[in-house]
C-alpha positions as a Markdown table, in Angstrom:
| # | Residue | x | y | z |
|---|---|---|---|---|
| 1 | Unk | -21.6 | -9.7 | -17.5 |
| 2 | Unk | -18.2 | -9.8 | -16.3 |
| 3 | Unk | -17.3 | -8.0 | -13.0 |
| 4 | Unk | -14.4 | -5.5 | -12.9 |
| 5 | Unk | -12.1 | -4.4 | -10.0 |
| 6 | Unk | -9.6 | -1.5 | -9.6 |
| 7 | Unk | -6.7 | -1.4 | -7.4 |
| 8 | Unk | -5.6 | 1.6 | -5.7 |
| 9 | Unk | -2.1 | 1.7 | -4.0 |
| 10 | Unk | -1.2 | 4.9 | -1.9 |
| 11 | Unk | 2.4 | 5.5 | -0.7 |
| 12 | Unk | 2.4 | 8.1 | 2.1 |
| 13 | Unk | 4.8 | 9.1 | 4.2 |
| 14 | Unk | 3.9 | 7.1 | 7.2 |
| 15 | Unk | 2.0 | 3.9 | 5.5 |
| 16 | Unk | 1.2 | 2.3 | 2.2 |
| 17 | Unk | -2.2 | 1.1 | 1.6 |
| 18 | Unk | -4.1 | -1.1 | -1.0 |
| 19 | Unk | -7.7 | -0.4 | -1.6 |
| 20 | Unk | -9.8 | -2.5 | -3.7 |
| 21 | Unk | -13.2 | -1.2 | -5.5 |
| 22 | Unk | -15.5 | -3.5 | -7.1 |
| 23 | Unk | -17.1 | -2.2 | -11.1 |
| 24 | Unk | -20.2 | -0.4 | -8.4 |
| 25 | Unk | -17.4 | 2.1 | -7.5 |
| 26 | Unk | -17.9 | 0.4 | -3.7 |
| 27 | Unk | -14.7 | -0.6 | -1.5 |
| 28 | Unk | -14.1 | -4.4 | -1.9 |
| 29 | Unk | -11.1 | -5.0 | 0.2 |
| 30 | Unk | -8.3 | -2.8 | 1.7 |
| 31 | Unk | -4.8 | -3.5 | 3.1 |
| 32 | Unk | -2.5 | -1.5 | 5.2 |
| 33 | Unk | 1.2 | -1.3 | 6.6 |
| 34 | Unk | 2.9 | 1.7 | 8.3 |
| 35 | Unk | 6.5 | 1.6 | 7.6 |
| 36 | Unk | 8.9 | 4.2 | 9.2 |
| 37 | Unk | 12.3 | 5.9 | 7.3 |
| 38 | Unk | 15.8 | 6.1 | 8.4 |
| 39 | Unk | 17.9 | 9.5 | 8.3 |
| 40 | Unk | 20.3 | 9.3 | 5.1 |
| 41 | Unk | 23.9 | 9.1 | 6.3 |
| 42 | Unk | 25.3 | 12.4 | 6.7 |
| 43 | Unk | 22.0 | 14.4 | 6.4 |
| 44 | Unk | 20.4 | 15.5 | 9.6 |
| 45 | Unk | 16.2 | 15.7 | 9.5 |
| 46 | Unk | 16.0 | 13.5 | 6.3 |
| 47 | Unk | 14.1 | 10.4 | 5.5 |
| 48 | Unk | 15.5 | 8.3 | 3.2 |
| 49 | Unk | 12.9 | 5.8 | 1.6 |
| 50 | Unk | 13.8 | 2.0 | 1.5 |
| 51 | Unk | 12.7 | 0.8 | -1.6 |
| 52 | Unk | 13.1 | -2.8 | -1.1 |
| 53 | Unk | 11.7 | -3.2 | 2.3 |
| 54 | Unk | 8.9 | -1.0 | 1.5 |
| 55 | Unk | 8.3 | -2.6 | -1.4 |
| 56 | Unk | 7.4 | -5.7 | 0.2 |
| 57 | Unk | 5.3 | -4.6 | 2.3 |
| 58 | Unk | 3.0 | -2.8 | -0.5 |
| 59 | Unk | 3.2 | -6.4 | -1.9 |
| 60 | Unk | 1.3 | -7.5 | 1.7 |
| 61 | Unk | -1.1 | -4.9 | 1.3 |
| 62 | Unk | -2.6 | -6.0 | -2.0 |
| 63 | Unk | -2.2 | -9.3 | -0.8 |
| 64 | Unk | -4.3 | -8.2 | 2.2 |
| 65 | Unk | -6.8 | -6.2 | 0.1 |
| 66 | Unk | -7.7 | -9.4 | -1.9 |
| 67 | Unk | -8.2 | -11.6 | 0.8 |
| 68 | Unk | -9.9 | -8.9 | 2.5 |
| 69 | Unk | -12.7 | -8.9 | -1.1 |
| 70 | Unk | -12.7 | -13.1 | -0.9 |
């Protein structure tokens, strides 16, 4: 019987997270980074996302949610 995992990513607005479940439905491994975001140029009380930077560090959560499973 093969063994099945799911990954779950969640972007919020304060932290992106990585949760791995095993095929039981049960939490394998989970990763998280809080990331902040700059005002856009210009535009007072915004947040402007930064798509590269907080791409990478989605990247390190799943990384971290793997190692966290073994």
């Amino acid at each position: 019987m093969s063994t099945g995992y799911l990954l779950a990513i969640d972007v919020g607005t304060g932290s992106a997270r990585a949760v791995l479940f095993g095929a039981d439905g049960h939490q394998a491994g989970i990763g998280q980074r809080e990331y902040s975001h700059r005002e856009a140029p210009g535009v007072p009380g915004s947040q402007a996302f930064d798509t590269t930077t907080n791409w990478l560090l989605i990247a390190q959560c799943v990384r971290e949610a793997l190692a966290d499973a073994h």
